[in-house]
Each structure stands twice: as C-alpha cells, then as structure tokens.
C-alpha positions in Angstrom: -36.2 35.1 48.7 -36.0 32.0 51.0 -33.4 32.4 54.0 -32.5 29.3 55.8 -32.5 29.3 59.8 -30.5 26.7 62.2 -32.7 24.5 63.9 -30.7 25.1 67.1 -31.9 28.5 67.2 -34.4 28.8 70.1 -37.7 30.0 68.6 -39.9 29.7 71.8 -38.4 32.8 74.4 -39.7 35.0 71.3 -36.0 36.3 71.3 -36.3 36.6 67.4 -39.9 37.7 66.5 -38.3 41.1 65.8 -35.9 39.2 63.2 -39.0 37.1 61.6 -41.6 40.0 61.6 -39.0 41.8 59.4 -38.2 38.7 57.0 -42.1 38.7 56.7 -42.3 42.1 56.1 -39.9 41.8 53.2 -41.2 38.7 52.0 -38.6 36.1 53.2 -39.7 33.0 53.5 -37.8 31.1 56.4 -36.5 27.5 56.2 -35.4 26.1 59.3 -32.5 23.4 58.8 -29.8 22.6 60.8 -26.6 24.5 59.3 -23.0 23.9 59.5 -22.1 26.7 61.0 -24.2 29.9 62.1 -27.7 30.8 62.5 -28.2 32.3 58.9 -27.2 31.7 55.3 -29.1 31.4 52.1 -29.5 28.2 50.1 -28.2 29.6 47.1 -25.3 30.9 48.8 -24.0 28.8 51.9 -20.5 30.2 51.7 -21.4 33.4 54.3 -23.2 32.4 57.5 -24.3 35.1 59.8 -24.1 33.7 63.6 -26.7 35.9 66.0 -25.8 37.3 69.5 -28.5 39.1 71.2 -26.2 41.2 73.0 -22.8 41.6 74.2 -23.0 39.2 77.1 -24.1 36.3 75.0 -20.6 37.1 73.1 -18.7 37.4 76.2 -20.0 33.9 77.0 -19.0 32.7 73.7 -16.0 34.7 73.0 -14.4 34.3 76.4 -16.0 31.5 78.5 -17.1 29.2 75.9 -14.1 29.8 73.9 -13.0 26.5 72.6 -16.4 25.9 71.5 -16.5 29.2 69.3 -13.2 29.0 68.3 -14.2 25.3 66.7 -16.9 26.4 65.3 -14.9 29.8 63.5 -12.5 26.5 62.2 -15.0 24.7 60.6 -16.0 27.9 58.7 -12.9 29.0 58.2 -11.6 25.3 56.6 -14.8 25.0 54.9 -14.5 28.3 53.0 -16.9 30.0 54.6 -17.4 33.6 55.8 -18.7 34.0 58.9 -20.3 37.1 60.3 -21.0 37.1 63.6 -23.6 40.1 64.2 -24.4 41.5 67.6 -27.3 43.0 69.0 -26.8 45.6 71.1 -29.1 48.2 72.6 -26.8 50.2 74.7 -27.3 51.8 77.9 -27.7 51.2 81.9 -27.6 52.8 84.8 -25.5 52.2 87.6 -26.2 52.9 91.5 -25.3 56.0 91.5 -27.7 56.7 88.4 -24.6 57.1 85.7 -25.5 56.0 82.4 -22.8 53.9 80.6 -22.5 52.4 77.5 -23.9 54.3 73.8 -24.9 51.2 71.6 -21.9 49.7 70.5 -21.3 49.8 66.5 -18.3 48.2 65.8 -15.0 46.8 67.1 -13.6 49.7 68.0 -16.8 50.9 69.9 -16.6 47.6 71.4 -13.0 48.7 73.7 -15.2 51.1 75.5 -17.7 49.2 76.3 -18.3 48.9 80.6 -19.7 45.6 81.5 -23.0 45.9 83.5 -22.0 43.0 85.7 -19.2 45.0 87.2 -21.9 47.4 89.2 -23.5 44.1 90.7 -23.0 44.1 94.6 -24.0 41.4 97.6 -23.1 42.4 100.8 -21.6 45.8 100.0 -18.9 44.0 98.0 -18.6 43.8 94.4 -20.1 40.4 93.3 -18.0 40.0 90.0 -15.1 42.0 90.1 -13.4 40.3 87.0 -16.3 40.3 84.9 -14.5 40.9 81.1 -13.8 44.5 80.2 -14.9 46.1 77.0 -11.0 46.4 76.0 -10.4 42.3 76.5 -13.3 41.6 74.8 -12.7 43.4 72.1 -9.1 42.6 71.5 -10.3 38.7 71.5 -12.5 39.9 68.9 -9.8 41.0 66.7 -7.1 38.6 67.2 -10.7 35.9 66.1 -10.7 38.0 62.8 -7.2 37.7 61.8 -6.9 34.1 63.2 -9.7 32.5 61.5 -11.4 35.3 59.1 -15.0 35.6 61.1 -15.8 38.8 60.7 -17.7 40.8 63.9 -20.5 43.3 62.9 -22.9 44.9 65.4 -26.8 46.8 65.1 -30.0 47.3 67.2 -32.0 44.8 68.0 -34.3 46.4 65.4 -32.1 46.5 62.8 -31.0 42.6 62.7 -33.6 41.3 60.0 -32.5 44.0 57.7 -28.4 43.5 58.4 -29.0 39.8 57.7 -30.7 40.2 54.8 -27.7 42.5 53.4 -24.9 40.5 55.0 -26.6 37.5 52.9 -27.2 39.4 49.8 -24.0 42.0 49.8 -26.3 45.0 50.0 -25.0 48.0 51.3 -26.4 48.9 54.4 -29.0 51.9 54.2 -28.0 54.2 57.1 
C-alpha cells in the first residue's frame, strides 16, 4: 500500500515518528507530495483526505484563531468533492495547581464539550494569564456547525493510535477497538 503525505507536514520535530513507525510496521510505503488539501490521502483514492492535529490546542488554533484559513481550506475540499477527516490526537489529562486531574482523552465531538482547556490554570502574578482561553463547549460547537457547513468530518484517537486510524479512514476499515 503506498500512502501519500503533504510535503507541508513537518518531519524534523519527530512529531510523527509514531505515525511512520506504524506505516512501516504495516508495510506502507510513504510518498511525500504536496496535496490539495490535508496531510493524508491515498493515490488511488484522493477523494478522502485525513488532516492531522496533534492535540486539541493545535485545533483550537485552527478551529478558532486561524479560522478563515481552515475554513478555506474545508471549501476547497468540500467544492472539490472531497471528504475531509480531520483526526485529533489527544492524550488526555493534566493536573492543575491544586493537583486536580482534568480532562479523560477526548473521543469524539461530544467528548469534546467537556473538555477544560489547560491554558485556563496558567497564572502570572497571582492573576489568571488567559482567562478567555476557548472552552471545551465553544470549541466543540464550532466543530459541529464545520460538519454541517462544509461536510469535514472530526474524528479523535491516541497519539498511538493515529497510523492505524489513517490507514482505516483511507481504506474504510472498521476500526478494531
């Protein structure tokens, strides 16, 4: 199987050696091309992209602050016919100041609402450094309206599991859970 990888994703932080030591492992041979839209797609198959977020901040930056960029990019996929599947890694947890865990790993949309952005237990000067940092529930609800807008589809795993979701987003395997 040959997947095909965007040449504007970074390769040198080792931010995806998880992702390429699975396709290895399952005998994926990795192209890298620059794409249309996304990060992922097979050349076989270019009408589903899957577009990689290592965790949920990277998506708040996209989602939220970079929004007109992410929206365009959602358009071009969504007038050129193409799904795309943005898939998010998310590990889950941290502890605030008070040593409170917050935050299981975060599954799907729904999980998404309840999710407590780490940013909000950051303090300077005994204040609270960014007190509007995006909420789970905002986040989340931009998220959805995305969907029904423009028909990119959210989907979230571990870290560990991102090779393998590609690799069935790509092919339309069931996940194995």
């Amino acid at each position: 199987m040959i997947l095909l990888e965007d040449t504007r994703q970074t390769t040198s932080h080792g931010s995806h050696d998880r992702k390429h030591k699975y396709f290895e492992s399952a005998g994926i041979e990795v192209r890298r091309t620059k794409l249309y839209v996304g990060d992922y797609t097979l050349p076989t198959n270019q009408s589903i992209c899957v577009d990689t977020k290592k965790d949920i901040q990277e998506l708040v930056t996209d989602v939220i602050q970079d929004h007109t960029r992410f929206r365009n990019e959602c358009l071009r996929a969504q007038e050129a016919g193409i799904q795309l599947v943005i898939l998010v890694e998310d590990k889950g947890g941290f502890v605030d100041r008070q040593h409170k865990v917050y935050n299981k790993p975060v599954r799907s949309l729904d999980d998404l609402f309840h999710w407590v952005n780490p940013r909000l237990f950051i303090f300077a000067g005994g204040k609270q450094k960014y007190p509007r940092a995006t909420k789970g529930a905002q986040l989340a609800k931009s998220c959805k309206t995305m969907e029904l807008k423009y028909g990119v589809r959210f989907e979230f795993c571990l870290p560990e599991e991102a090779g393998r979701r590609i690799k069935e987003i790509l092919t339309g395997e069931e996940p194995v859970r």
